[in-house]
C-alpha positions in Angstrom: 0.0 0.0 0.0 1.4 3.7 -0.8 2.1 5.9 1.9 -0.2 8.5 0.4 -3.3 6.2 0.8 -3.0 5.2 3.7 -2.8 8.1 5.1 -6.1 9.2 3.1 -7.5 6.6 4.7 -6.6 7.6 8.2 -8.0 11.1 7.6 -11.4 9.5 6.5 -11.4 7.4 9.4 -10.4 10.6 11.6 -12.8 12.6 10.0 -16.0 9.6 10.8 -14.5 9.7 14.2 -15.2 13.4 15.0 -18.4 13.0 13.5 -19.5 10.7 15.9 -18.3 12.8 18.8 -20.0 15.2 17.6 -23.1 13.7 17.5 -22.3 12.0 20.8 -21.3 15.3 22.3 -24.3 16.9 21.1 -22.5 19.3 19.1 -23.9 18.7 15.1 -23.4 21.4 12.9 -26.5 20.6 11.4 -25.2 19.1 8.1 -26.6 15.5 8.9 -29.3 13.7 9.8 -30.9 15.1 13.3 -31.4 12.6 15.5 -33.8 12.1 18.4 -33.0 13.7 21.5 -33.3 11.6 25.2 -36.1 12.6 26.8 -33.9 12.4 30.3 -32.8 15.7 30.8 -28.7 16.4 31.5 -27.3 18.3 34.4 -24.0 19.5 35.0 -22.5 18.2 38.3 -20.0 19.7 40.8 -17.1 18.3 38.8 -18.1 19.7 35.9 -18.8 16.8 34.6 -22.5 16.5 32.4 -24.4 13.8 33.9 -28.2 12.4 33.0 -30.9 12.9 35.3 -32.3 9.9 36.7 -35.6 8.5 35.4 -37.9 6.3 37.5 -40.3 3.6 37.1 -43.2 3.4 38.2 -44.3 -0.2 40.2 -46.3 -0.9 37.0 -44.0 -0.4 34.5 -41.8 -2.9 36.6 -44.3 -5.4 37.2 -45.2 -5.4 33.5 -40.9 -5.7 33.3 -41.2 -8.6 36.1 -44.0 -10.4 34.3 -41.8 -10.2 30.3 -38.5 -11.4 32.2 -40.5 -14.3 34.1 -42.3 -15.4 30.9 -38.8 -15.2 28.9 -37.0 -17.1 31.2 -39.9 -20.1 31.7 -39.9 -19.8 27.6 -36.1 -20.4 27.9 -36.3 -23.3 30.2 -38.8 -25.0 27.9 -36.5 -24.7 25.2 -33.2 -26.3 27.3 -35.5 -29.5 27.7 
């Protein structure tokens, strides 16, 4: 492989790299595809740091959760016979 490919190749790779940071980081520049945005909200902490506000469940979302996992697992065990 020539030098000078390879090292287009690392700059494409680079370049698909910031992108995704980007879009990771929040900070598009609005020249692709906007994405859905997490309905839990992001607070800064004391370190500066961004973190997600926690979201709770209610008890009948996780019943309904308790219920799915307890049917997939009896499903699972029927299969292993």
């Amino acid at each position: 492989m020539q030098l000078s490919k390879i090292l287009a190749e690392i700059d494409v790779e680079i370049s698909r790299l910031e992108q995704a940071r980007d879009l990771l980081s929040g900070e598009s520049d609005g020249s692709t595809k906007s994405t859905r945005k997490s309905k839990a909200t992001v607070e800064v902490g004391s370190d500066g740091l961004k973190k997600k506000k926690k979201r709770n469940l209610s008890p009948e979302g996780r019943k309904r959760i308790a219920e799915a996992v307890k049917r997939r697992w009896a499903l699972q065990k029927e299969a292993g016979k």
